[in-house]
C-alpha positions in Angstrom: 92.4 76.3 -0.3 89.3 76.3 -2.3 87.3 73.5 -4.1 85.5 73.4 -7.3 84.3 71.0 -9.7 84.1 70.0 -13.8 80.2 69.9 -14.4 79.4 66.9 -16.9 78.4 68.9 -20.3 79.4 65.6 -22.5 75.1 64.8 -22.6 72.6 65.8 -24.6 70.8 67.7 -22.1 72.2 70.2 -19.6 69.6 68.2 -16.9 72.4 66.8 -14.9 75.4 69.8 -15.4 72.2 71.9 -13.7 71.4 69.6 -10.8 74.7 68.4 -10.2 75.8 72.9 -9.4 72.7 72.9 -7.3 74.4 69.9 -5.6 78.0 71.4 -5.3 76.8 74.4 -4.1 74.8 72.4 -1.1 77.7 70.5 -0.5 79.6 73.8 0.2 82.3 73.4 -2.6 83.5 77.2 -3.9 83.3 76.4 -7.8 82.2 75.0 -10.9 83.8 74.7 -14.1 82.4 73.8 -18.1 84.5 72.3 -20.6 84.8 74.9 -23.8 84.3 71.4 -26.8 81.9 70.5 -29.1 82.1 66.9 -28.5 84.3 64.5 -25.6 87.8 64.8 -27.0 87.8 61.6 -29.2 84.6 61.2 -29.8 83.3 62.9 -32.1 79.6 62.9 -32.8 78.5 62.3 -29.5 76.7 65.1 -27.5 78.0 67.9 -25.8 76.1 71.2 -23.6 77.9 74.1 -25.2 79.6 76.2 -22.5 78.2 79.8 -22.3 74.5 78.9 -22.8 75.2 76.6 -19.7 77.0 79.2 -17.7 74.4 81.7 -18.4 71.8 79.1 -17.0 74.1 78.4 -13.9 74.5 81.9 -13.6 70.3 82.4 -13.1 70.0 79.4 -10.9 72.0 81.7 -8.4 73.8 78.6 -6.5 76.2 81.1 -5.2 79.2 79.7 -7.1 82.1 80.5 -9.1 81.9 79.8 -12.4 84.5 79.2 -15.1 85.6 77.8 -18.5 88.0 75.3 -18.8 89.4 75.8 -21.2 88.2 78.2 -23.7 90.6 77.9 -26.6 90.9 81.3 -27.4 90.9 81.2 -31.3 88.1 79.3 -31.6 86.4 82.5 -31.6 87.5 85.9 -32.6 89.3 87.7 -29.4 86.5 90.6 -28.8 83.3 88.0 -29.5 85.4 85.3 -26.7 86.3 88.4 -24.1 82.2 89.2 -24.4 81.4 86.0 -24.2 83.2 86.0 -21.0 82.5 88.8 -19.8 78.5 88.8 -20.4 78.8 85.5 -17.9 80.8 87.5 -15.6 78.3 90.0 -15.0 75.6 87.8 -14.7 77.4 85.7 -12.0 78.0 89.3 -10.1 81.7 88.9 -11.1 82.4 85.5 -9.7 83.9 84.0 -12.9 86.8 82.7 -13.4 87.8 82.5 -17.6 89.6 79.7 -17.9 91.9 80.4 -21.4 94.0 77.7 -23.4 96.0 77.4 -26.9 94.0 74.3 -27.7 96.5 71.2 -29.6 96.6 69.0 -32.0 94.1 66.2 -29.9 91.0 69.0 -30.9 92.0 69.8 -34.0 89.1 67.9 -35.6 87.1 70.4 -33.6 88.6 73.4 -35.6 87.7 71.6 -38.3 84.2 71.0 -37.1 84.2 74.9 -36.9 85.3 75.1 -40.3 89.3 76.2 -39.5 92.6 75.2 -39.7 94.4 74.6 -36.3 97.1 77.3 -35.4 100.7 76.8 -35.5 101.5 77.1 -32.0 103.2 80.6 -31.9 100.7 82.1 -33.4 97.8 80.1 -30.8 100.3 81.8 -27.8 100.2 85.3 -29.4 96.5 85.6 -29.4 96.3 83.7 -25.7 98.3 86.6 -25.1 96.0 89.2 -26.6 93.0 87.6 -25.3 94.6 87.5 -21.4 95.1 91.5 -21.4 91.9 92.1 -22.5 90.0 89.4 -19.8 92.9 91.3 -16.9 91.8 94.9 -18.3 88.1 93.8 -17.7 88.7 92.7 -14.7 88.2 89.1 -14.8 90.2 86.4 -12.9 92.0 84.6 -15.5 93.3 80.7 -15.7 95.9 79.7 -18.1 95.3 76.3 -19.1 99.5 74.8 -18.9 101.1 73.3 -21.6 104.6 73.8 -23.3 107.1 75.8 -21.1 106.1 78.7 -23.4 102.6 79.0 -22.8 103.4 78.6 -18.9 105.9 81.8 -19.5 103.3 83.8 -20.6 101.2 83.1 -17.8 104.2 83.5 -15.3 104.9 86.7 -16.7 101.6 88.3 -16.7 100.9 87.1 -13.2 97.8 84.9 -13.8 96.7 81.9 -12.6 98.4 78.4 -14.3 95.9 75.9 -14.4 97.2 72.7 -14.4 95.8 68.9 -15.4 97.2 66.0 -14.5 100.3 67.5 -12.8 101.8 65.4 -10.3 102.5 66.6 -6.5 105.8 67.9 -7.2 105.0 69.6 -10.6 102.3 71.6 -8.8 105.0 72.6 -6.4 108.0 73.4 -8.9 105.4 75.3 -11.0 103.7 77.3 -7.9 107.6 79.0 -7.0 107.0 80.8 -10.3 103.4 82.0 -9.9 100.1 81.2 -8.8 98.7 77.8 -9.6 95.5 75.8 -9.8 95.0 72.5 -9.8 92.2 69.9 -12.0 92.3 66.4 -12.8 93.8 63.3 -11.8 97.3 62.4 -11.3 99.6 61.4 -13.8 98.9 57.7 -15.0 102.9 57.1 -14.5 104.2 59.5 -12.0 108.0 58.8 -13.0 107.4 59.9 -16.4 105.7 62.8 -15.5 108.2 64.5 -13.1 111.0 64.2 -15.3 
């Protein structure tokens, strides 16, 4: 089993997402992660590091970690600027990156519009996720699905990556992992019950 981390990015200043990798890595933890927003989901206006100008900066502080997105929503961006984007941190971490991919939802849509676009219908969010997940595989990177419906999963599932889940209860992670590969980030479920049914 290996452990990583979320790095805080919601601040106006990368200061503490900086010392807190030099501290993960000391600690002996395997990775560190970077949320993919623009602001902390709800909030918007307050501050937030953008992702790949951090991981670049992680990437030169050489703390001997694996680095990763989570999530990048992959239509944020047009598919071949995301898979460079991705890629370019990949090579400067020697290839210890993990590209963490998601559809996005509703909750960011205020983001797209931040970014000055609409917010996908969901079929159409899966079809690129799909697009964008061969591309990261035929470059060689270690790719993360971030879960959601039973669709998006699927695709994962069937492509043999990595299914990233938040907030999954103990026996989620377990029913999810007899399917394929699984990772796990966040806390548990606020109401257990609910979330196994």
């Amino acid at each position: 089993m290996r452990f990583g981390v979320v790095l805080p990015t919601f601040s106006a200043t990368a200061d503490e997402a900086l010392t807190a990798a030099t501290d993960v890595a000391q600690a002996g933890l395997d990775g560190a992660f970077v949320y993919d927003h623009l602001w902390p989901m709800g909030h918007p206006g307050k501050p937030a590091i953008m992702s790949y100008p951090l991981l670049g900066a992680l990437a030169a502080l050489d703390v001997q970690l694996v680095l990763g997105t989570l999530v990048a929503r992959v239509d944020l961006r047009p598919t071949a600027a995301l898979v460079r984007q991705l890629g370019t941190v990949a090579s400067l971490n020697a290839g210890q990156f993990i590209a963490g991919i998601g559809t996005g939802d509703s909750k960011g849509a205020a983001e797209y519009e931040a970014y000055g676009l609409s917010l996908r219908p969901a079929a159409a969010r899966r079809a690129i996720l799909e697009e964008v997940a061969g591309a990261l595989t035929t470059a060689g990177m270690a790719v993360w699905v971030g879960a959601g419906s039973p669709k998006t999963n699927a695709i994962a599932q069937r492509l043999g990556l990595t299914l990233n889940l938040w907030n999954a209860s103990p026996a989620e992670v377990a029913r999810l992992s007899e399917d394929g590969p699984v990772s796990w980030g966040g806390g548990l479920p606020r109401d257990r019950d609910e979330a196994s049914e």
